[in-house]
Structure formats: C-alpha cells, structure tokens
SENUMI-429215 format. One line per 2 residues: number of its first residue (from 1); their letters; for each residue x, y, z of N, C-alpha, C. Coordinates in steps of 0.02 Angstrom, whole numbers. Each point is the difference from the previous one (the first is absolute). Layout:
N
NUM	A	X:Y:Z:X:Y:Z:X:Y:Z  ...
//
This chain:
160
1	XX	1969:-495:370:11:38:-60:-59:48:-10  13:60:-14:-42:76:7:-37:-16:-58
3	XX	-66:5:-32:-20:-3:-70:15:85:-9  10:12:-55:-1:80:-32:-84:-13:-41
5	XX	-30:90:-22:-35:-2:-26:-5:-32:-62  51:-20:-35:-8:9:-73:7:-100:6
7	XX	6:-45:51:-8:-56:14:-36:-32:29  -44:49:54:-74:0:7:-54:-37:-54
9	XX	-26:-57:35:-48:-9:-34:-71:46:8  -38:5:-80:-59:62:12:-51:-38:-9
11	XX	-50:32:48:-84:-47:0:-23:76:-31  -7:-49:-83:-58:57:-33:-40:-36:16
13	XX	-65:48:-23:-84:-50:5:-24:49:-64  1:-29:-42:-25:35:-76:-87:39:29
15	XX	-6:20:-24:-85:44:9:-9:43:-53  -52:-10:-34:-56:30:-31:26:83:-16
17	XX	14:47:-46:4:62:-12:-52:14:-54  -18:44:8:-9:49:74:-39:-40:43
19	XX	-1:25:86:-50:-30:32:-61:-49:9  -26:-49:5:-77:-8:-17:-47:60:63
21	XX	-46:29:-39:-26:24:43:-89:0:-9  -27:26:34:-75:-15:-9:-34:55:37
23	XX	-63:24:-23:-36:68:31:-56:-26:15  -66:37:20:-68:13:31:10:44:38
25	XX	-80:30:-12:-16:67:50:-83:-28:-1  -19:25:61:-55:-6:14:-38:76:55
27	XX	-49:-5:23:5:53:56:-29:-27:66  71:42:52:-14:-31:52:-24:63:59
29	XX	-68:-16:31:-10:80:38:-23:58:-36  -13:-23:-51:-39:87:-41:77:-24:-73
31	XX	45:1:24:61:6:-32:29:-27:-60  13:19:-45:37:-57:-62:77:8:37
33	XX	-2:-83:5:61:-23:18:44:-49:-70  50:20:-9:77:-36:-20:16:-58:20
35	XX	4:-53:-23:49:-58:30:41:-26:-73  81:4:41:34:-22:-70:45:-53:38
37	XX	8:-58:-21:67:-62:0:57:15:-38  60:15:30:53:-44:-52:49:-54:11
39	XX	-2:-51:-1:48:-36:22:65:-13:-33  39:14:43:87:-3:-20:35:-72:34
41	XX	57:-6:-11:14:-50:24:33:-7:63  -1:55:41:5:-15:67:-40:55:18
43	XX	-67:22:-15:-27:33:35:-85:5:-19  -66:-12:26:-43:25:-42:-17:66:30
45	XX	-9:45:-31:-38:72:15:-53:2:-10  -55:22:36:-64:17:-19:-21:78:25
47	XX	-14:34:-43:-37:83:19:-55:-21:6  -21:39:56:-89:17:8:-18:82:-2
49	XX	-18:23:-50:3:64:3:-79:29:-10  -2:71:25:-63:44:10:10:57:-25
51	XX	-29:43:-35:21:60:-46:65:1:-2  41:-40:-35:71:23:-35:52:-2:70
53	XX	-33:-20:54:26:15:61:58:-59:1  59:-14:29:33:-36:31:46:14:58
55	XX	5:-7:60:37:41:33:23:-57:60  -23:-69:16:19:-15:32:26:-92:-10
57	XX	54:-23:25:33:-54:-51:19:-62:83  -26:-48:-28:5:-58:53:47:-65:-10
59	XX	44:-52:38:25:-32:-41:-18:-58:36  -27:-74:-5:15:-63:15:35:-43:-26
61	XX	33:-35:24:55:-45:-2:-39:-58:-2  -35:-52:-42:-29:-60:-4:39:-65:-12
63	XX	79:13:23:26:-41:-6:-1:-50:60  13:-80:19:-6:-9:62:53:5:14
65	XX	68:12:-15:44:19:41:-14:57:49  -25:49:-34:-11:71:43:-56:-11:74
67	XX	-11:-55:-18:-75:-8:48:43:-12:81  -26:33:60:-25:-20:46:39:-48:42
69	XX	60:-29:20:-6:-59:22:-32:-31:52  -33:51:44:-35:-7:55:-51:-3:-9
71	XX	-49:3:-76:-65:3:-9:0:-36:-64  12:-58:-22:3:-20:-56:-63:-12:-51
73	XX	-46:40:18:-48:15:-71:-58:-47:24  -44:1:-39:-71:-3:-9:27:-100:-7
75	XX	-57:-41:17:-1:-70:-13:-3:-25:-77  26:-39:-38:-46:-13:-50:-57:-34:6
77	XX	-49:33:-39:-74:-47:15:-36:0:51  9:60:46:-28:12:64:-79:0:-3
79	XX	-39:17:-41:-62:12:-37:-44:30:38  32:45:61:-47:54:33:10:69:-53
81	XX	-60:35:64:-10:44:-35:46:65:15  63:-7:42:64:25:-29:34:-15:-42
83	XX	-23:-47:-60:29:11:-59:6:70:-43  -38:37:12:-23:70:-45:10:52:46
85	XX	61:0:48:37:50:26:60:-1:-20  44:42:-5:67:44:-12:34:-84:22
87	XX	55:-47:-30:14:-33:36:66:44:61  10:-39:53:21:38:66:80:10:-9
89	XX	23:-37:-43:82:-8:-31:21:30:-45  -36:46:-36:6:62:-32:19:78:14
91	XX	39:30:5:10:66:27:18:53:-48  -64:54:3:7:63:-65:44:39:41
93	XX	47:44:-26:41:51:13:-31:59:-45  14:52:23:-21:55:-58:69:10:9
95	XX	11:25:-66:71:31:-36:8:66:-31  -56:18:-4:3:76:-19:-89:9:19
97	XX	-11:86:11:-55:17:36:-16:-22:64  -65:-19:14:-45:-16:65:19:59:53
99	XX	-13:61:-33:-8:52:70:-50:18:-7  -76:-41:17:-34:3:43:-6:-77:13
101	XX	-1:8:76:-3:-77:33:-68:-47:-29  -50:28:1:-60:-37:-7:3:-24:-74
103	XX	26:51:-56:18:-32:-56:39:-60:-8  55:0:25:49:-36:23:-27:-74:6
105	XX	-19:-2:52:-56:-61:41:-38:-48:-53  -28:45:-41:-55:-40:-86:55:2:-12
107	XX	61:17:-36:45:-8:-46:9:-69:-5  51:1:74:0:-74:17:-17:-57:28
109	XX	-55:28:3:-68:-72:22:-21:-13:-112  0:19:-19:-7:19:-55:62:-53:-49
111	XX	46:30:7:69:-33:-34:-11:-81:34  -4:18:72:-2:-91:27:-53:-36:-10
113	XX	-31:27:-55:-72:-64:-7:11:12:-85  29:43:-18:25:-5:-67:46:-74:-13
115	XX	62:-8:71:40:-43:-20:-10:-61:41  -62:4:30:-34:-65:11:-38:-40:-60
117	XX	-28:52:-40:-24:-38:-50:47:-20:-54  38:28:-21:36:-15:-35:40:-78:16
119	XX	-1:2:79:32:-69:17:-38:-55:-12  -50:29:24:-91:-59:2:10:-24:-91
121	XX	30:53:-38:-25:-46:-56:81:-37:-25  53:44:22:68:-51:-26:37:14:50
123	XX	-20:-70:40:49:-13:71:79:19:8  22:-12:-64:86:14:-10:9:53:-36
125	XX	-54:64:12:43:55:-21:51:38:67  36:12:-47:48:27:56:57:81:-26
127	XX	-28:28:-44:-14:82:-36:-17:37:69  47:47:2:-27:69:32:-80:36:-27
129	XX	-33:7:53:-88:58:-32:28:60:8  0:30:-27:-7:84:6:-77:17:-28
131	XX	-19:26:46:-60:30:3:-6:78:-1  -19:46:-65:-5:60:15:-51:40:0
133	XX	-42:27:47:-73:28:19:-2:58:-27  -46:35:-16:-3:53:-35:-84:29:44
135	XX	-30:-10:60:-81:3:8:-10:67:-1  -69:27:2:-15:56:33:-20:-35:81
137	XX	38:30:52:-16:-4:48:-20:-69:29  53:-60:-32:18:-63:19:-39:-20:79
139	XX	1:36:38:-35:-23:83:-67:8:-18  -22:59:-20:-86:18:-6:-35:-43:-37
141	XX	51:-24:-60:-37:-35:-68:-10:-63:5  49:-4:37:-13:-96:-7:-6:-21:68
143	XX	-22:19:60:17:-28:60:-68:-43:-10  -54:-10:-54:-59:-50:14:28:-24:-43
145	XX	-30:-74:17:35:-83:-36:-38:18:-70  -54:29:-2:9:1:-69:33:22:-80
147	XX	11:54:57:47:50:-54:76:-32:-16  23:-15:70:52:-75:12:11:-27:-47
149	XX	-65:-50:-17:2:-49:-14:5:3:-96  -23:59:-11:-20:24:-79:61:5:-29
151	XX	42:40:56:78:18:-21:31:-84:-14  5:-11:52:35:-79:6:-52:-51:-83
153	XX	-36:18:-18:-36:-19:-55:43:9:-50  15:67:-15:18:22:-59:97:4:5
155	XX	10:-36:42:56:-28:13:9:-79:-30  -37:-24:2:-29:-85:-13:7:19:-58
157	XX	-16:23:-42:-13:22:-66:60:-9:-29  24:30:29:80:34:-55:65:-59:11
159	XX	-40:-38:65:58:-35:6:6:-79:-42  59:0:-21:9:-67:-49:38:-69:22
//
C-alpha cells in the first residue's frame, strides 16, 4: 500500500526562532577579522569574514553516515598527538567560489578542523557545516600556524 503525502508521517524537530547565533572579531595578520555562528536545525553556518569580504563557501557533512566506509574515522581516545588534526573522515566540498586553488586548499583544511572540533566537543553531532570565508588573500594570510590557529580561535568562540 502506496502512503500519499497527506498520510505521510512528518519528523518536525521544533527549533529556536530566529536562529541562535553568536559573533567575535578579533585580528588576524594585521586584519580585523569577523566570526559569526548560527545554528539551525539541520545545519550550523559559520562566516569568517575580512573587510566585508565573503566570497568563498565550504560544506562538511559531520554526520557518520556520510563518513568514509573505507576509512572509518579517528579512534576514540587515541591520545596522540594526531588528536589536533582535521579528523581524516571528514570531507570539505566548496559549493560556491574557490577560483583560486591555493585559497581553496585553507578553505578546506580550514572547514575540516572546524568540523573536527565541533565533533571533539559533541561526538553525535550530525548538522551539515557550511563554512563561508570572506579573507584577504586566504593562502598569503594564514599559511603560518599562527595566523591558523587565531582564526580557528575565534571560531572556538562563537561556537555553542
């Protein structure tokens, strides 16, 4: 027996209106940088933006369905010091922008340690990241761990 729409059972998931969302800016590289959260209920977004800039948009899938079956993820409790890399079962796509490659490259080394941490702190999220970059000159600015690491800071921040 066919179900029709109108006999369809519906999975609402009630959520919060408007959005929850959360900001910080700090400067990264000379730069005042943007970081904004919003989390929806099947998606969190986070902007990282640099003068008003946004131009390039990344997406991870942190669900474990989406993961890998041939690489099934990081150990729990491994307690090396590949804990604080990108975990390897994560994969950024860009979805709009990345024409320049080297930008591209930080985007999503960038997005995948975004949605590593996010896992590191709630194992069962399973929300799409959209990640949207906004840098001056994303390869030049951040290719030292520190500048890296400042961004990925003010990411920590916003996130709830």
């Amino acid at each position: 027996m066919a179900t029709t729409a109108e006999t369809a059972p519906l999975n609402v998931h009630p959520s919060p209106y408007p959005a929850p969302s959360k900001s910080t800016s700090g400067t990264v590289n000379g730069r005042l940088t943007s970081v904004t959260s919003m989390a929806f209920a099947d998606k969190i977004l986070i902007t990282i933006t640099q003068a008003g800039k946004l131009a390039h948009w990344v997406h991870v899938p942190l669900s474990s369905a989406s993961a890998d079956p041939m690489n099934p993820g990081p150990l729990a409790g491994s307690g090396s010091e590949h804990d604080l890399l990108p975990m390897t079962h994560l994969t950024a796509t860009t979805v709009l922008g990345g024409t320049k490659r080297e930008d591209e490259v930080v985007g999503q080394t960038l997005a995948t340690t975004i949605g590593s941490a996010i896992l590191m702190k709630r194992s069962g999220e399973e929300r799409l990241l959209v990640v949207g970059l906004g840098l001056e000159d994303a390869a030049g600015s951040l290719t030292g761990r520190a500048q890296f690491d400042e961004v990925v800071g003010l990411v920590l921040e916003v996130l709830s």
